[in-house]
C-alpha positions in Angstrom: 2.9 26.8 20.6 1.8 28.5 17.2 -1.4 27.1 15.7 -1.0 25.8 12.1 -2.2 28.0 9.4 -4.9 25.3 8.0 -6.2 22.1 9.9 -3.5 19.3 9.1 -3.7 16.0 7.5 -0.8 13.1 8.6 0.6 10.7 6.6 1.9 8.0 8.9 3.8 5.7 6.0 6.8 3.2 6.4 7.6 0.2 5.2 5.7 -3.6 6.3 6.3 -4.5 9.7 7.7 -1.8 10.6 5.4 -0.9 13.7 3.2 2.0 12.3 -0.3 0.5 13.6 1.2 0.8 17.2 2.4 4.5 17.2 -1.1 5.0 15.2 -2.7 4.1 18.3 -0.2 5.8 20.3 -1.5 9.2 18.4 -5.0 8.1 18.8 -4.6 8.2 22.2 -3.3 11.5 22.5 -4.6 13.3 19.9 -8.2 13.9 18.6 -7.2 11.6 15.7 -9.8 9.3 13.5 -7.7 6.6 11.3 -7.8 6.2 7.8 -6.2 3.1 6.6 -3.9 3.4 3.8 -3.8 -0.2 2.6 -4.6 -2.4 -0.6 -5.4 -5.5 1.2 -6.8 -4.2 4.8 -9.9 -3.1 3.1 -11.2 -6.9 2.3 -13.2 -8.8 4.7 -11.9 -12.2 5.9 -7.8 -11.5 5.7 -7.2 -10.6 8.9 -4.2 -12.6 9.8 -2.2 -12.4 6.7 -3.0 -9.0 7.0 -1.7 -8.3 9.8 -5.0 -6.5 10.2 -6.0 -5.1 13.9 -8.1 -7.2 16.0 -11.4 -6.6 16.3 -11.6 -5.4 20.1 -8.8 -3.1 18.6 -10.8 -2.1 15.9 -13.7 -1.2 18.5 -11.8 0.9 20.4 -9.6 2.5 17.7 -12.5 2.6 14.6 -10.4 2.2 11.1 -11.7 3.9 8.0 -11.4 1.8 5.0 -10.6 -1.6 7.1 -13.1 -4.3 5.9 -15.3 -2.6 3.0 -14.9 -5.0 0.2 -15.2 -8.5 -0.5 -12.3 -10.3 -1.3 -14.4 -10.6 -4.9 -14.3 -7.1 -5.7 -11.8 -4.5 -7.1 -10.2 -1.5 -5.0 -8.1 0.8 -6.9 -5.6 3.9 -6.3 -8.7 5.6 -7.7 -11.1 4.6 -5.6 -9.5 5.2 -2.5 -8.3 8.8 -3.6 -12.3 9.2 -3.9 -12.9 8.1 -0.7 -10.1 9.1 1.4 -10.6 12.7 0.1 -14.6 12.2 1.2 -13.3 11.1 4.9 -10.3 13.8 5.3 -13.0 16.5 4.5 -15.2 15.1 6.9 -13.4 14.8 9.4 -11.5 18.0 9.4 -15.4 19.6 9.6 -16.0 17.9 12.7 -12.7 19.5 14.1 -10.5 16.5 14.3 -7.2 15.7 12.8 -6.9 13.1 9.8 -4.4 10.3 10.2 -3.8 8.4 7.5 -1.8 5.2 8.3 -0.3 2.2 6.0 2.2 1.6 3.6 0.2 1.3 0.2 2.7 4.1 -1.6 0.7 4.3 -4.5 -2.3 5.1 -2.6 -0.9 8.1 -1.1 -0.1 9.0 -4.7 -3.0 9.0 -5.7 -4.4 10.9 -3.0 -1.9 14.1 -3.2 -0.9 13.7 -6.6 -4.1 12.7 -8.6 -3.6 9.8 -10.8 -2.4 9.7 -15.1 -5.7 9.1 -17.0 -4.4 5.9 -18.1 -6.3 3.5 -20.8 -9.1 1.0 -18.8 -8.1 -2.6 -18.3 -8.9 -4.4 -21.7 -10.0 -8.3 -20.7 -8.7 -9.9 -23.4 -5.0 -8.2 -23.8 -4.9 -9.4 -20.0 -5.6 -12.9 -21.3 -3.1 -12.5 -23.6 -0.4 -11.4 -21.1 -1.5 -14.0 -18.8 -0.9 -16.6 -21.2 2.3 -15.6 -21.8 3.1 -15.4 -18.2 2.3 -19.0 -18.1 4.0 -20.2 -21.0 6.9 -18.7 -19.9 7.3 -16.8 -17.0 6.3 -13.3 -15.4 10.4 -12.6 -16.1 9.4 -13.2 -19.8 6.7 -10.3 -19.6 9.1 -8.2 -17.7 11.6 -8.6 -20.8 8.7 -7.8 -23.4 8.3 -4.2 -21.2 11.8 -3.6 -21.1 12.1 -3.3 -25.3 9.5 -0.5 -24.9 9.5 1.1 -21.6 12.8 0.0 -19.8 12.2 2.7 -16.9 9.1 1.3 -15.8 11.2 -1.9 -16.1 14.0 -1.1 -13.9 11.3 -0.2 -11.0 9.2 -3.3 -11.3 10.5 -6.1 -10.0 10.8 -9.2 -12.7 8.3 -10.9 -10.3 5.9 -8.8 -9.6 3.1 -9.5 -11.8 0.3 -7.0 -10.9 2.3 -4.3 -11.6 4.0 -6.0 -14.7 0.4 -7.1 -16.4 -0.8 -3.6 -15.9 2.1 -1.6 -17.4 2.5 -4.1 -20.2 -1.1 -3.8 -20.6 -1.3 0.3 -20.9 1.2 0.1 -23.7 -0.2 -2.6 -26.0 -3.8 -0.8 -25.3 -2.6 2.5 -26.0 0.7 2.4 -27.9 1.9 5.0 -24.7 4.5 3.9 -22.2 3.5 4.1 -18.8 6.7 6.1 -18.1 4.9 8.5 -20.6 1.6 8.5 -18.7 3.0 9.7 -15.8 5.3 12.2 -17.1 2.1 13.7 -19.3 0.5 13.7 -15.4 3.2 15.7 -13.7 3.3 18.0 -16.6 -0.9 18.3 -15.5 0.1 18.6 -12.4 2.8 21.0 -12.6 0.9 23.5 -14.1 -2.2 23.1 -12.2 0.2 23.5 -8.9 0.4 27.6 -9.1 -3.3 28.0 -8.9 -3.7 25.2 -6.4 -1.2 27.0 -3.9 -2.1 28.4 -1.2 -6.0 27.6 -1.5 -5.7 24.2 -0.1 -8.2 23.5 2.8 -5.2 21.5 4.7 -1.9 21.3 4.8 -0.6 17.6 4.6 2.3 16.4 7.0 4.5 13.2 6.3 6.1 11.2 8.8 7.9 8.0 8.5 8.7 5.1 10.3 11.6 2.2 10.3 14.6 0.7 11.0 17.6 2.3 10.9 19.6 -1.1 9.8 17.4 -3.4 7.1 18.1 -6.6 8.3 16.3 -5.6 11.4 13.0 -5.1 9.4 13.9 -8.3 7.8 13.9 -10.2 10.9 10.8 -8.8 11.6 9.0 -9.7 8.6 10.6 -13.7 8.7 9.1 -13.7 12.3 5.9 -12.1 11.7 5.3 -14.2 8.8 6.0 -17.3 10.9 3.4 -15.7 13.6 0.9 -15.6 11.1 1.5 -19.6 10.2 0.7 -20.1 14.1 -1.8 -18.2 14.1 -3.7 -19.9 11.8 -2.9 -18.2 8.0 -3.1 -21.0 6.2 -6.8 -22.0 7.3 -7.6 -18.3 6.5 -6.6 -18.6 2.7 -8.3 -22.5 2.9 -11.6 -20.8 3.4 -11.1 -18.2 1.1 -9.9 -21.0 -1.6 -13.0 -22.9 -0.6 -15.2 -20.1 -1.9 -15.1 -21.5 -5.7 -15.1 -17.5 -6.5 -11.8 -16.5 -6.5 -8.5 -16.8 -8.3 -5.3 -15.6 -8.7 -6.3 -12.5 -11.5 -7.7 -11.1 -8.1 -6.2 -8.5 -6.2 -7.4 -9.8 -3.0 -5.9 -13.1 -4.2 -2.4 -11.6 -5.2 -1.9 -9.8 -1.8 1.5 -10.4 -0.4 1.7 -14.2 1.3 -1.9 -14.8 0.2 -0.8 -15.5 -3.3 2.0 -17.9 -2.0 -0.5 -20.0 0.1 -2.6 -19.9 -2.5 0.1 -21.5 -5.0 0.6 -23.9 -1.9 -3.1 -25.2 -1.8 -2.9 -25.9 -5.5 -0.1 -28.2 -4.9 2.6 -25.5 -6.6 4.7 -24.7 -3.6 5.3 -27.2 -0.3 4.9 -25.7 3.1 8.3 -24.5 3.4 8.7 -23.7 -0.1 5.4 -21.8 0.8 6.7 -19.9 3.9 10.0 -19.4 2.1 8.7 -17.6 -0.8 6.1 -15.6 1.0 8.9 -14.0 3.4 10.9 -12.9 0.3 7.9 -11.6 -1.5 7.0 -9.5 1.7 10.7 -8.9 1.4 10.6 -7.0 -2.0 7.1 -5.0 -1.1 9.3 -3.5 2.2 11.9 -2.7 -0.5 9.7 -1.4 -2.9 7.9 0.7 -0.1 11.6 2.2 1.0 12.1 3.0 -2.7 9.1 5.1 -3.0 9.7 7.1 0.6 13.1 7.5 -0.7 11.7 9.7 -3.4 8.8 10.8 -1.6 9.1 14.5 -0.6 12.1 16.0 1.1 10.2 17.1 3.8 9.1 14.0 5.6 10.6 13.6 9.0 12.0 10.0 9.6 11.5 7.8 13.0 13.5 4.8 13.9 11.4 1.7 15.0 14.4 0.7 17.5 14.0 4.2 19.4 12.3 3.4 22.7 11.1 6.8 22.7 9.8 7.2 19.3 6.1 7.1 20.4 7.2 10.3 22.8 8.8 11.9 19.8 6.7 11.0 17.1 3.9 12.4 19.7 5.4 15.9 20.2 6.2 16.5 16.6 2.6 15.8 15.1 1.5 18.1 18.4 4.3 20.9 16.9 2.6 20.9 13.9 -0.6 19.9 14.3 -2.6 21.9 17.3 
């Protein structure tokens, strides 16, 4: 077997519930492999269950980077795990390991390989503004603002989805610049600064992905998951959260995927089923969203199909192909 020119770095990426923690593990076992998590919401202490977050005897035996660093009170950005996750990859690669990074925050991985558009800061009171309007009259209503000035960023956020909405709104009536504009000023950046940058990287970086072949298997997966989580005690999770007096919904923690739909249901917005209902089509959309964004990811990621009973066998021998 040929040994790779430079130590490699995996990407381990798929959609939600689509099994990536257990062929993770699988490597771990295998391989001399340290975990890097590649998640927006695993890195806050406390939500574990709607989380889906390893347990902690699993955690023990299978140490997580980036898994419970934050208080569900603070900020994380793409930013800030690019900083970090570059810190950890270097480390570990100098103590002759291999780097697997693992989740299914897209724009994480980005931001780690891409570098990030040196956008405007958040401006506290055009947020205001735009969450006022959102609850006037709707997140749709902010969606149709955006679409007057930027109707690509439009057509990939969803009419819903209001992190994503407040900050591209928020970029242009900051800075009078589309965020479609910012990011094709950053690939210009990064076209150019590619030449220079080839062939003097200290890794090379492998992508591998993993789901479904057929979609309504995924969401069968997430509608039962999600209904695990209920039994297993989600909704007392967000009650002690809520219980806090510290957090609200302008928080990322807070607008995680089924937190923000329990929270809604605590405030008296949403019944229990209305509750459940809503959080399985919002986890829904993310696995869509995540599809999108492998879809025009990099032509050179190999696919595996969670149904294959020997995927952790495959996936196994292709990282050791490339990897040692």
């Amino acid at each position: 077997m040929a040994h790779p020119a430079s130590p490699a770095v995996i990407c381990l990426m798929g959609p939600t519930a689509a099994g990536k923690t257990d062929l993770a593990l699988h490597l771990a076992d295998h391989l001399p492999c340290e975990l890097i998590s590649v998640d927006s919401a695993l890195v806050y202490r406390g939500m574990d269950i709607g989380t889906a977050k390893p347990d902690a005897e699993t955690l023990r035996r299978y140490p997580h980077h980036l898994v419970d660093i934050l208080d569900p009170a603070e900020a994380y950005s793409a930013a800030r795990f690019r900083v970090d996750a570059r810190r950890l990859i270097d480390d570990i690669l100098q103590r002759g390991r291999i780097p697997l990074l693992v989740g299914g925050t897209m724009l994480y991985y980005k931001a780690l390989l891409d570098g990030l558009a040196q956008m405007p800061p958040a401006d506290p009171a055009v947020r205001a503004r735009i969450e006022a309007l959102a609850r006037e009259q709707g997140w749709p209503a902010v969606h149709a603002e955006l679409a007057k000035v930027d109707p690509v960023a439009a057509g990939r956020i969803h009419p819903t989805d209001p992190q994503r909405l407040q900050r591209a709104w928020e970029v242009f009536l900051v800075s009078g610049v589309t965020l479609t504009e910012w990011h094709r000023r950053q690939a210009l950046e990064n076209a150019e600064s590619s030449a220079t940058a080839a062939g003097n990287l200290a890794y090379t970086t492998h992508y591998v992905a993993v789901a479904p072949r057929e979609r309504h298997v995924l969401h069968e997966r997430i509608a039962l998951r999600f209904s695990q989580m209920i039994e297993q005690g989600f909704i007392a999770e967000v009650e002690a959260l809520y219980a806090r007096g510290d957090l609200d919904v302008s928080m990322p923690s807070v607008r995680a995927v089924g937190y923000r739909q329990a929270w809604d249901h605590l405030e008296g917005k949403l019944s229990r089923d209305e509750m459940i209902e809503r959080g399985v089509i919002a986890t829904r959309q993310l696995a869509k969203r995540q599809f999108t964004w492998l879809r025009g990811w990099r032509e050179e990621i190999a696919w595996f199909d969670s149904l294959d009973p020997k995927r952790a066998d495959r996936l196994l021998k292709h990282i050791e192909s490339i990897a040692i």
